[in-house]
C-alpha positions in Angstrom: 102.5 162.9 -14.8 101.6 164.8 -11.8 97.9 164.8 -12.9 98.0 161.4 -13.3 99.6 160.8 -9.5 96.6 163.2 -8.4 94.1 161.7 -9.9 95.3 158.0 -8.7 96.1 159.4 -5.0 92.0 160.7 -5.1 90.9 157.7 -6.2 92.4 155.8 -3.8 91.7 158.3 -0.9 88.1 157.4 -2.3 88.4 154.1 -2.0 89.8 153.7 1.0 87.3 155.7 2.9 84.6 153.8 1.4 86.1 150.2 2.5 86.9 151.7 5.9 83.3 152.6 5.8 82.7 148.9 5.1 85.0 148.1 8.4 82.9 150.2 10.0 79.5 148.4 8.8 81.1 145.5 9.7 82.1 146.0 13.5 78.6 147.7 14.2 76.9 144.5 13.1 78.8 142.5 14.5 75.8 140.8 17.0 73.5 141.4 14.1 71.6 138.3 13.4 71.7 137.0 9.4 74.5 140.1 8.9 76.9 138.9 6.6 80.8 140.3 6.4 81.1 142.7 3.6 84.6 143.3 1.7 84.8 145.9 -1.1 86.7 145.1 -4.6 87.6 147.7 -6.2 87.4 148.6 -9.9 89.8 149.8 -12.2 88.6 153.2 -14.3 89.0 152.6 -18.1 91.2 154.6 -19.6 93.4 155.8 -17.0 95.4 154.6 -14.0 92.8 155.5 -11.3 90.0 153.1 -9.7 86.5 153.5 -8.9 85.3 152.9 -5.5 84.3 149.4 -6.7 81.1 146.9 -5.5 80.2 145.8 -2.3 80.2 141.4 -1.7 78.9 139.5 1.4 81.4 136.8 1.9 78.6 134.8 2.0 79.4 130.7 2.2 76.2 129.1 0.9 77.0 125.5 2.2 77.8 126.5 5.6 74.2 128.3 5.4 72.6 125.1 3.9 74.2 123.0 6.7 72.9 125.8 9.0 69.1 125.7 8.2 69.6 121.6 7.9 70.3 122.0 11.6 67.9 125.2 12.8 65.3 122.6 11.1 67.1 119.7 13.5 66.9 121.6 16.5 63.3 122.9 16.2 62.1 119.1 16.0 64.0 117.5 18.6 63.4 120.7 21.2 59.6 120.4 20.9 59.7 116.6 20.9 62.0 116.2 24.0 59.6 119.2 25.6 56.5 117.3 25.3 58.1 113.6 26.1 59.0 115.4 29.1 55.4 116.7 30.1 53.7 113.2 28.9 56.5 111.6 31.4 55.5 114.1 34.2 51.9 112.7 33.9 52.4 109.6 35.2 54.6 110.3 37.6 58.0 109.6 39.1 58.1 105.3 38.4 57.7 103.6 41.7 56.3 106.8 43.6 53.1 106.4 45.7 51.5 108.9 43.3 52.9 107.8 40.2 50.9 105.5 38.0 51.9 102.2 38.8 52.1 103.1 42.5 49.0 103.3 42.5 48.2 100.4 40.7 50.4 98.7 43.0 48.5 100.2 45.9 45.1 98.9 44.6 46.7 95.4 44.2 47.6 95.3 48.1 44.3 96.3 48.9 42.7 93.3 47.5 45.6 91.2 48.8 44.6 92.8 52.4 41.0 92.6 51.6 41.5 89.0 51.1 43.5 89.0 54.8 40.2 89.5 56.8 37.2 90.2 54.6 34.8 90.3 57.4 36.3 94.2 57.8 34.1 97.5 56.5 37.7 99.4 56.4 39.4 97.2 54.7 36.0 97.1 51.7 35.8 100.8 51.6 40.0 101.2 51.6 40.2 98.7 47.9 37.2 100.8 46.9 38.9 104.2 47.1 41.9 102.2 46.0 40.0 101.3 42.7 38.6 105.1 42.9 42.0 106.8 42.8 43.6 104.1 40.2 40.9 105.3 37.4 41.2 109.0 38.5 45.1 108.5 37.9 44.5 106.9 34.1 41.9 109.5 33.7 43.9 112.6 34.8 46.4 110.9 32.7 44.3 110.7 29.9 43.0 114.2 30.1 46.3 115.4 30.0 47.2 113.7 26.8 44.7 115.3 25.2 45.4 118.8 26.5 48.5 118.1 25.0 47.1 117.3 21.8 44.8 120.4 22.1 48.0 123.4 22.6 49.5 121.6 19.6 46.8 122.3 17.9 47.0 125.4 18.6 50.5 126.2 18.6 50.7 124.5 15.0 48.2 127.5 14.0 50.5 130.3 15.3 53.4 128.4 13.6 51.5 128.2 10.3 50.5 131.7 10.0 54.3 132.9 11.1 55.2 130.4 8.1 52.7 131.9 5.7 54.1 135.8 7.0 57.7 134.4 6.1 56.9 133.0 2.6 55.4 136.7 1.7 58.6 138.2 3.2 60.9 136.2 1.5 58.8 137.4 -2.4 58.8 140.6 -1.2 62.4 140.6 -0.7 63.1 139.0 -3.8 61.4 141.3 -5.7 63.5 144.6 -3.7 66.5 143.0 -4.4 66.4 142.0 -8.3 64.8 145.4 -8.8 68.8 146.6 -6.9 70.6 144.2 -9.4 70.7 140.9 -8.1 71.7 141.5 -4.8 75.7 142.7 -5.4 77.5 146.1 -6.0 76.0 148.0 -3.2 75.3 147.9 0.4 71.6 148.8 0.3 71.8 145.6 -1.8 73.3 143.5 0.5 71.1 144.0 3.0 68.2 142.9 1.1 69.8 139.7 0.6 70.7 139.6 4.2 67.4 139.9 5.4 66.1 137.4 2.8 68.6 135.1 3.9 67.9 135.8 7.1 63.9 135.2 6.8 64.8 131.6 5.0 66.8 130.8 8.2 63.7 131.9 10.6 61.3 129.7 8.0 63.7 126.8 8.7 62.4 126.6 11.7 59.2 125.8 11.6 60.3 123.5 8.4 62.6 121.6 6.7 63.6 124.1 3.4 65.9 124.2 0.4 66.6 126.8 -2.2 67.9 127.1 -5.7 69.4 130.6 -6.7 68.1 132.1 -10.0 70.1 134.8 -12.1 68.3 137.5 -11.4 69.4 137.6 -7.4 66.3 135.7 -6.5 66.0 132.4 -4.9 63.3 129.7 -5.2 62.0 128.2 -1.6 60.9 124.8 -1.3 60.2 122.3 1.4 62.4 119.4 1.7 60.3 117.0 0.0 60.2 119.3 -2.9 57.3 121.0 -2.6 57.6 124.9 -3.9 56.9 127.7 -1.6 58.3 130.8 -2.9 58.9 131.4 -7.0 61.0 134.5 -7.5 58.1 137.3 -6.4 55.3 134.9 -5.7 54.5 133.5 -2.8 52.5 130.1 -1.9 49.9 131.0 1.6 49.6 127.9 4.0 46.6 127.7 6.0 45.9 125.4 8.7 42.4 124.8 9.6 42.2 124.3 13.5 39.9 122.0 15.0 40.1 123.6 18.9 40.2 121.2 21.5 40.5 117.5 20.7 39.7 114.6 22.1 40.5 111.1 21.7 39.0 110.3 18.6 39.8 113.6 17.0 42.2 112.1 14.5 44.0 113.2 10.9 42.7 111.8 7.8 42.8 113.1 4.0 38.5 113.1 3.6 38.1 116.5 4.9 34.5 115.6 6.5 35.9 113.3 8.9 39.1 114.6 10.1 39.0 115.8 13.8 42.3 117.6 13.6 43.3 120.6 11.3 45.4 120.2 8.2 47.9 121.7 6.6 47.2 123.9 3.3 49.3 125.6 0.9 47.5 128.0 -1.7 49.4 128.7 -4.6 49.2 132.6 -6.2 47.3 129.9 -9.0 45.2 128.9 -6.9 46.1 125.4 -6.4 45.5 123.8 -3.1 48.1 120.8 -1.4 47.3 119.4 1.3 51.1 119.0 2.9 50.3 116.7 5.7 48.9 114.0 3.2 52.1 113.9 1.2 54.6 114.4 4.0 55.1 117.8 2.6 57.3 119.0 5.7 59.2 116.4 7.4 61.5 118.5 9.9 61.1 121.6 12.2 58.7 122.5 14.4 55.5 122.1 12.6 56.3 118.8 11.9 57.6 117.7 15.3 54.2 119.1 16.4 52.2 117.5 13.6 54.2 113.5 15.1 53.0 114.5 18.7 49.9 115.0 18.0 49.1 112.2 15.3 51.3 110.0 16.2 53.3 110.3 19.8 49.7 111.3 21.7 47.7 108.8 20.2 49.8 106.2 21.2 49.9 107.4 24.5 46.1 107.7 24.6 46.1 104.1 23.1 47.9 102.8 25.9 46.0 104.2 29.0 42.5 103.0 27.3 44.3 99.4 27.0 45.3 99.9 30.6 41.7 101.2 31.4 40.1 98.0 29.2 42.5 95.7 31.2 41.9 96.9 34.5 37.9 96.7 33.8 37.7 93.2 32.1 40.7 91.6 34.5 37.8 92.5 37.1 34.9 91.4 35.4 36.0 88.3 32.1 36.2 84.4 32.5 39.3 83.3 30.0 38.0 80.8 27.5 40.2 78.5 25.7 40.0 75.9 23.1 40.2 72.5 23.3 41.7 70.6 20.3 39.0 68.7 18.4 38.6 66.6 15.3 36.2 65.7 13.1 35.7 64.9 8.8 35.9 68.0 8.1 39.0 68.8 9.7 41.0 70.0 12.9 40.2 72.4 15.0 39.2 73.6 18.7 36.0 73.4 21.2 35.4 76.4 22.9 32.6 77.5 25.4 31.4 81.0 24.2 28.7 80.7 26.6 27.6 84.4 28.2 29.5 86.2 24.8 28.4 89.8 24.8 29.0 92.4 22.2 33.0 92.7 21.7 33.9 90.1 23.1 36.5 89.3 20.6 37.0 85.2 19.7 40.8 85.1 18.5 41.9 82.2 16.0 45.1 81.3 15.2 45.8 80.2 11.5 48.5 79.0 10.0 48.6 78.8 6.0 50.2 75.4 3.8 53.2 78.2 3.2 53.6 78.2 6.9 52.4 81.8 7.4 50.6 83.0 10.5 47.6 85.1 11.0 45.0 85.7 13.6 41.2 85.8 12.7 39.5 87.7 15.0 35.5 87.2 15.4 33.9 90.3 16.8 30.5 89.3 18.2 28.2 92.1 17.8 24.2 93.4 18.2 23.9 94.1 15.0 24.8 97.9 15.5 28.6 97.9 14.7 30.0 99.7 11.5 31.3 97.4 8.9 33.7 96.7 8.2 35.9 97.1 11.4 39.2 98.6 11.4 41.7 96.2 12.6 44.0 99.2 14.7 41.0 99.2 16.8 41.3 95.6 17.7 44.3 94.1 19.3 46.2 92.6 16.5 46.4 95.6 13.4 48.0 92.6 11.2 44.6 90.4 11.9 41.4 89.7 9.5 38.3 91.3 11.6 35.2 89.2 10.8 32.1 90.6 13.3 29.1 88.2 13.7 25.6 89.0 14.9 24.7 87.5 18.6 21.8 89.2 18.9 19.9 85.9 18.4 21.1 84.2 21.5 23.7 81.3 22.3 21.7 78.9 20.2 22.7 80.9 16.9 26.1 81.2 17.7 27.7 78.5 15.2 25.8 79.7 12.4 26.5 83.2 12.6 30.1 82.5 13.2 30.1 79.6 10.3 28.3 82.0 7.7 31.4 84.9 9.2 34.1 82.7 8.2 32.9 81.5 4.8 34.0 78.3 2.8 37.5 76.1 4.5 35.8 75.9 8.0 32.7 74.1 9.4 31.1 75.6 13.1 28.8 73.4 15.2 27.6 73.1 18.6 29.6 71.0 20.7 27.8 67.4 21.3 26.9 67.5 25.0 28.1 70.9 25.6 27.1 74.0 27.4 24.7 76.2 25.4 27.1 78.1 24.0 29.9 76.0 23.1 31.4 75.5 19.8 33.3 73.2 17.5 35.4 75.3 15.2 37.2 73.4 12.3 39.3 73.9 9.2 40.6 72.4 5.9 43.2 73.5 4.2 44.8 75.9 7.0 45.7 75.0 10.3 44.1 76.0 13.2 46.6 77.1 16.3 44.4 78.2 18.7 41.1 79.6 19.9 40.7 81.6 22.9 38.1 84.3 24.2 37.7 86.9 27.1 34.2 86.9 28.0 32.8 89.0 30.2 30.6 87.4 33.0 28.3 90.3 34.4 25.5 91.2 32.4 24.7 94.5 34.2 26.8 96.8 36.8 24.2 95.4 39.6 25.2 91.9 38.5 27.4 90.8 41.5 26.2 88.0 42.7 25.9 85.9 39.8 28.0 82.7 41.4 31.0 84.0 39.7 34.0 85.6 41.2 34.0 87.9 38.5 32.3 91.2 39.3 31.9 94.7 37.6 34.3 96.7 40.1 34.6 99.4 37.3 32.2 100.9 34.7 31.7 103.1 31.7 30.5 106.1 32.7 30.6 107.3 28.7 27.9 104.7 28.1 25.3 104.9 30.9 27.8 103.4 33.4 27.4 100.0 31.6 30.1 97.3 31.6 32.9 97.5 29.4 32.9 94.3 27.1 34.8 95.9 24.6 31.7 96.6 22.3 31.8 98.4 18.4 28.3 99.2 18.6 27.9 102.9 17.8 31.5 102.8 17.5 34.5 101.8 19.3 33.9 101.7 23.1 37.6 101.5 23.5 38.3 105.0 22.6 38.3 107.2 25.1 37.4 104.3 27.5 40.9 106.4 29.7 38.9 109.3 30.4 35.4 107.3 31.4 36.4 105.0 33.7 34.9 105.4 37.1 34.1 102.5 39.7 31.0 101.1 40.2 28.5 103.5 42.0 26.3 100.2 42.9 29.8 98.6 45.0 30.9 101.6 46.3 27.3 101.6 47.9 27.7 98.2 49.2 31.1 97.0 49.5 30.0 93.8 50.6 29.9 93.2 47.1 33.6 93.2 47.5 33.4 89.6 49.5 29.8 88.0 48.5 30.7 84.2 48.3 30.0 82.5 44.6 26.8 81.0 46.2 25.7 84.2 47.4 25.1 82.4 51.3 27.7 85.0 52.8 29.2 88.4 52.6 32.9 87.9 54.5 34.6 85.4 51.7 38.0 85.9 50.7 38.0 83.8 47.3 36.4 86.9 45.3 39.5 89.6 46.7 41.8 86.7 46.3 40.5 85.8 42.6 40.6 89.7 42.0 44.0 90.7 43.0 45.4 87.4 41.1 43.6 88.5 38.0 45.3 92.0 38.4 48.5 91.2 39.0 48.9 87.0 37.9 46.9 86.7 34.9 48.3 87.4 31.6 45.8 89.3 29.2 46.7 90.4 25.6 47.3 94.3 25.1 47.1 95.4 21.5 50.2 96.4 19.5 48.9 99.6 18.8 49.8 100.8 22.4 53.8 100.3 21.3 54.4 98.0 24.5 56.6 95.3 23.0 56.5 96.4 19.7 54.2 97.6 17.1 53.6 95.0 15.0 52.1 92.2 17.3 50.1 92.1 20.6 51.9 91.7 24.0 51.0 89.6 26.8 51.1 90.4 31.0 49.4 90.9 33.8 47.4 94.7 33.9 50.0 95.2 37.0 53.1 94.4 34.3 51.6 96.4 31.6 51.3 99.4 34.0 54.6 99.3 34.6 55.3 98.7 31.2 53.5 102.4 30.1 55.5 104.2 32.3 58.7 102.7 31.9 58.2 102.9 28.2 57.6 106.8 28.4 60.2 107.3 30.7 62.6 105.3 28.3 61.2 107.9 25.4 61.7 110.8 27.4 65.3 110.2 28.3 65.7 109.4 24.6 64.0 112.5 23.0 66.1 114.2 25.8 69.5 112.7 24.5 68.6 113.4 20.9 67.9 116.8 21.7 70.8 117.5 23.7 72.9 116.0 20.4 71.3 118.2 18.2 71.5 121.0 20.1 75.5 120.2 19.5 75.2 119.8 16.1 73.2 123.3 15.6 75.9 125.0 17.7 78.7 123.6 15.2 76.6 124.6 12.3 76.4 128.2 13.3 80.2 128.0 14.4 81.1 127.1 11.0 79.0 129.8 9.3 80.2 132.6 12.1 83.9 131.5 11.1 82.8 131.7 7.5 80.6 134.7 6.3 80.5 136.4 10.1 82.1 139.8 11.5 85.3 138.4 13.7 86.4 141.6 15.4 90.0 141.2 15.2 90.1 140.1 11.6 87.8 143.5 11.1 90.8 146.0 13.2 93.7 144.4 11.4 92.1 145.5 8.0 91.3 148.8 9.7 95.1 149.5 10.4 96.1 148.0 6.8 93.4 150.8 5.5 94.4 153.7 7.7 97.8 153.0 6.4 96.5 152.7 2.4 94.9 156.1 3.1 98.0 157.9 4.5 99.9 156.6 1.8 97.5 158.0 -0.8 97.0 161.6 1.3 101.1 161.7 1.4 100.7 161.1 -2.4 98.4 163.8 -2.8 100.1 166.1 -0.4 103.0 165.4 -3.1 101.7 166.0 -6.1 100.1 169.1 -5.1 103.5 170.5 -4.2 105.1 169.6 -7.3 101.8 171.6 -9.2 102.3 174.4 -7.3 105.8 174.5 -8.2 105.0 174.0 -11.5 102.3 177.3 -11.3 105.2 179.4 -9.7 108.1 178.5 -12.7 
């Protein structure tokens, strides 16, 4: 019996040192990042009243760690998104400030207004010409800045990708270590393996949304969110991201490798197999992905809208509005319009309306015969529209048949019966016709200011030999990157008399061109595309280039605040999330000391035991 008591006081000697030794592990790591609290349960010895020391758990609570990574993937997103809302915001400037973006287009409004005051004066010609000069420096700094944007998320996604990649590895490697220990329980060196693996999946979280599925074995099975698997027991998937550098406006993502302009996303598997996860939304949070919507989607936009607001500014200076007149005829209804001057992208908008009642624009893209076919309608200002391009290389004369062979069968185009050269009779059967309206430009050259017109080319192209902008496809879409080109006119800032030459050309000191200028800036409604976001996506908006400046930087500032908010709320929900799983599988120092005394006390129990039962051997030896 004595024995016995020995035996059972060394045991638990035995195991209470060891579990204080767990305490112990416990308290040091308590700041350790991914360190989960250890307890030890012991195990009974067969065939006799004594215990072993027993195996080593991690009071681990895997949905407090799912929730966990959920958020870590949260909080990576909305950080980087409300980060580069806030420099995008910073470009423009703070709304209504003499240096912000519509400050200065306000600023170049009342310099026509007080050109048009006293037009005879040289100060007041060269002041709405430096006006002009600093408005396109502002959209092109602007613009610049977008793409700079673009560029260091370009970058940043390849030191992202290759820290992903580094993790993957890790996480096999660690697999392997820790089935090879038996699954991950009994001992500590085990539970540290699975600690750090844990640990790595947490870091991987954020850079992208992840999930895993426990195997048998002590293993786990990594894959992103939308299912894609990155990590199979020991093997390992390798992403790769091929960079493009710096990137400009029409750098942009698409799946044919040949054309893209911006790197993609590639994950290897140990088989060989490549998936492009970009093209399937393969990674929908952290990060990479956050970085992946700025740069494809956020930046673009915001590119899109200064080359609208560059495009407005330039053609509010320089295009007569044309609009149709209802006509009739046998075969149908329809609208006159005078397309006379039409140059190359100077789109002809028609409104249809189908016997179902449906709407739809038809958009007729003049062209020199040098525009890709077919066009793509987000390059137009209505996405939703059907782009039909017809040649004008032949001259006004050929303009009804060129548009009558675009449009096909349902719709008969003539020259208008004692109209100018290039008006047009445009009617249907079968659909409705609502409307018909152009924007033609009136210049034909950036020396073509006195032409009897009010309009004049006050800005230029300086991407395209300084020619004005009519909104031409030939070569490609001048609108892109139209932000970072804009300059003004090198011939009117040589002669600002320009500025104030009468429509008869007779005198140099007229006010009706300043006037007709600053109304068309800040009076005249012109149609920005829906592609810019500016009241909506879906349709085109209408205003003054004044109101659609404002518009930009209102709308960014609006975005800002929001990405700012959401951040700020995810923040929250990330600092809950690791609460829960502190409270959960984390070291709480007092919970740790209170188990200490309990253990100090188990182990002067058992050495009083022992102390005990040695005394009754020895009096047992003695008898």
């Amino acid at each position: 019996m004595a024995l016995n008591a020995l035996n059972t006081a060394a045991d638990g000697l035995q195991v209470t040192q060891a579990a204080i030794g767990i305490v112990s592990q416990n308290v040091a790591n308590q700041g350790t990042p991914g360190y989960v609290r250890r307890t030890l349960t012991p195990v009974s010895q067969p065939g006799n009243s004594g215990v072993a020391t027993g195996t080593v758990t991690r009071a681990l609570d895997a949905s407090a760690l799912r929730q966990l990574r959920l958020e870590t993937a949260g909080a990576a997103y909305t950080d980087l998104v409300s980060s580069v809302h806030a420099q995008i915001d910073a470009l423009y400037g703070p709304p209504g400030s003499d240096s912000a973006l519509d400050g200065i287009t306000n600023a170049f409004a009342a310099s026509l207004r007080t050109l048009a005051s006293d037009p005879a004066s040289a100060a007041n010609r060269s002041a709405a010409v430096t006006a002009a000069g600093r408005l396109a420096g502002k959209v092109a700094d602007a613009a610049n800045g977008v793409q700079q944007l673009r560029s260091g998320l370009e970058t940043q996604l390849s030191a992202d990708v290759a820290s992903a990649s580094t993790l993957l590895s890790r996480i096999a490697d660690l697999n392997l270590r820790i089935a090879a220990a038996g699954g991950g329980a009994g001992d500590s060196r085990a539970a540290d393996l699975a600690d750090q693996r844990d640990q790595a999946i947490t870091d991987l979280a954020k850079y992208m949304d992840v999930q895993t599925s426990p195997a048998a074995d002590g293993t786990v099975s990594v894959q992103t969110g939308s299912g894609v698997t990155l990590v199979d027991h020991g093997a390992a998937a390798s992403l790769r991201f091929d960079g493009r550098g710096a990137l400009g406006p029409s750098s942009r993502y698409g799946t044919d490798a040949t054309a893209r302009g911006v790197g993609t996303i590639t994950a290897v598997t140990p088989s060989g197999a490549r998936i492009d996860l970009l093209a399937d939304q393969g990674i929908r949070s952290g990060a990479i992905a956050a970085a992946v919507s700025l740069r494809d989607d956020t930046l673009v936009q915001a590119q899109r809208q200064l080359d609208d607001l560059a495009a407005g500014l330039s053609r509010a200076m320089s295009d007569r509005q044309a609009t149709g007149t209802p006509a009739t005829g046998a075969a149908g209804s329809g609208f006159d319009i005078d397309l006379t001057g039409l140059q190359a992208g100077n789109a002809v908008t028609l409104g249809l309306r189908s016997a179902a009642g449906v709407n739809r624009n038809v958009i007729l893209v003049p062209t020199g015969g040098n525009a890709p076919s077919p066009i793509d309608p987000a390059l137009t200002d209505d996405p939703t529209a059907l782009v039909v391009p017809f040649d004008i290389s032949g001259g006004s004369s050929t303009y009804a048949g060129a548009i009558a062979a675009a449009l096909g069968p349902g719709f008969t185009v003539s020259a208008v019966p004692s109209g100018a050269a290039g008006a047009v009779r445009i009617l249907a059967s079968g659909v409705a016709l609502t409307s018909a309206s152009a924007s033609i430009t009136v210049p034909t050259s950036p020396t073509d200011t006195r032409n009897g017109a009010p309009q004049i080319p006050l800005f230029v192209d300086s991407g395209h030999g300084g020619s004005v902008y009519t909104g031409s496809f030939e070569g490609g879409a001048h609108l892109t990157g139209l932000a970072q080109r804009l300059a003004v006119n090198g011939a009117i800032a040589a002669d600002t008399s320009r500025l104030v030459a009468s429509a008869d050309g007779t005198q140099d000191a007229d006010a009706a061109r300043p006037s007709f200028l600053a109304d068309a800036l800040t009076r005249e409604s012109r149609t920005f595309s829906a592609a810019s976001g500016i009241g909506g996506v879906q349709a085109p908006t209408r205003a003054s280039v004044q109101a659609f400046a404002q518009a930009v930087i209102a709308a960014q500032g609006a975005a800002a605040s929001q990405a700012s908010q959401l951040d700020e709320g995810q923040k929250i929900a990330l600092s809950t999330a690791q609460g829960r799983f502190s409270e959960t599988s984390g070291v709480t120092i007092d919970e740790e000391l209170s188990r200490l005394i309990q253990l100090q006390s188990a182990y002067s129990a058992n050495a009083r035991v022992l102390t005990a039962a040695r005394d009754v051997l020895d009096t047992l030896m003695r008898i």
